[in-house]
C-alpha positions as CSV (number, residue, x, y, z in Angstrom):
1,X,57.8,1.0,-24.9
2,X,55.0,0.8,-27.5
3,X,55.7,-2.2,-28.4
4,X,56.5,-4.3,-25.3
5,X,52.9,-2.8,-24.1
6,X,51.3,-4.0,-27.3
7,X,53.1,-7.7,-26.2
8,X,52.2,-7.6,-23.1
9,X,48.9,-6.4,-22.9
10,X,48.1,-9.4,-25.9
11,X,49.4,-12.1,-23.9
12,X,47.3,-10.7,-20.3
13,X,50.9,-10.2,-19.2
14,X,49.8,-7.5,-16.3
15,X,46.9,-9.4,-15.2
16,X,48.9,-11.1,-13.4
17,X,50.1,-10.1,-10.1
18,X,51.1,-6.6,-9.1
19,X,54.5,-5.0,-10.1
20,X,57.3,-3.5,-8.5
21,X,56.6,-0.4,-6.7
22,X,60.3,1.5,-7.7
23,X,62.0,1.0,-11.1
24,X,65.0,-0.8,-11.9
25,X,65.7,1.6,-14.7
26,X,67.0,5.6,-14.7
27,X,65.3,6.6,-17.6
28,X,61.7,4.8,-16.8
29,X,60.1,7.4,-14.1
30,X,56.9,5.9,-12.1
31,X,54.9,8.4,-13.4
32,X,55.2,7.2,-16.8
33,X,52.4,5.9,-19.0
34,X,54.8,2.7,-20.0
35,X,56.2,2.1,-16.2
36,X,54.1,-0.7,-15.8
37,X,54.8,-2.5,-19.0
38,X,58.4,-2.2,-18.2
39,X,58.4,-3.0,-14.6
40,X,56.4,-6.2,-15.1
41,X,58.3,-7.3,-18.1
42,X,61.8,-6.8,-15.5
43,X,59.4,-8.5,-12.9
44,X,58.7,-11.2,-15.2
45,X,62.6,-12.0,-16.2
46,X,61.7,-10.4,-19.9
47,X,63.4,-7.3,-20.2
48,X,67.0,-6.1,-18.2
49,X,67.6,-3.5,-20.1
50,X,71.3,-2.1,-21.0
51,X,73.9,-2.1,-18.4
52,X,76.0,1.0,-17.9
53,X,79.5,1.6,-17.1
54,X,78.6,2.7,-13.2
55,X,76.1,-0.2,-12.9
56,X,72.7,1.9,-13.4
57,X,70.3,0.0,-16.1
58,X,68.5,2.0,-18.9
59,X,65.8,0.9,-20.9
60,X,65.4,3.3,-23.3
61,X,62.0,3.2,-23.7
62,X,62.1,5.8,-27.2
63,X,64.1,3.1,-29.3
64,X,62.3,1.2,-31.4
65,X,61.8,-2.7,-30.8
66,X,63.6,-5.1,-33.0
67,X,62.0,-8.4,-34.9
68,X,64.6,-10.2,-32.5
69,X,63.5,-7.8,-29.2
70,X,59.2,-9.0,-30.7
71,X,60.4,-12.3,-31.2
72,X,62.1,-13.3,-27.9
73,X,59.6,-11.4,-25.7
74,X,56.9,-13.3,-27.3
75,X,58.4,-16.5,-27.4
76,X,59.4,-15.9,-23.9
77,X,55.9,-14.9,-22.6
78,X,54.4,-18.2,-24.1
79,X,56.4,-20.1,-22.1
80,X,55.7,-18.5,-18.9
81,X,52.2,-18.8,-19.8
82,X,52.9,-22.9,-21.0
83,X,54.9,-23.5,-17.4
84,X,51.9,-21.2,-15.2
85,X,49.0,-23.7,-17.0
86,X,50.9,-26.8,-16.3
87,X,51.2,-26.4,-12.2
């Protein structure tokens, strides 16, 4: 969760728009100090999370963020950023 706050909070991510009042995932309560990084990043198309066997989605917001997680979320960010400025 650390990370995709640091992310999104570089790139103005929440600035923009409001999120999703109920979460999409179990294990990320509303309460939470990360529930809006998470929410807007599942707003955004970013994140889904991992799928479980009866269909509820977890993001597991304790496991650490891999180069590949850091890599596609930023690369993924810059191009909604690159497709907002050109409309």
């Amino acid at each position: 969760a650390e990370g995709l706050k640091m992310i999104l909070s570089a790139a103005h991510a929440l600035e923009k728009g409001e999120t999703s009042p109920a979460s999409l995932f179990t294990d990320v309560a509303t309460s939470s100090w990360y529930f809006p990084f998470v929410q807007k990043s599942n707003d955004l198309g970013l994140v889904e999370g991992y799928v479980q066997g009866d269909g509820s989605h977890l993001f597991k917001p304790g496991q650490e963020i891999t180069r590949a997680e850091a890599a596609k979320l930023i690369i993924s960010i810059l191009k909604l950023q690159i497709s907002r400025s050109l409309q």
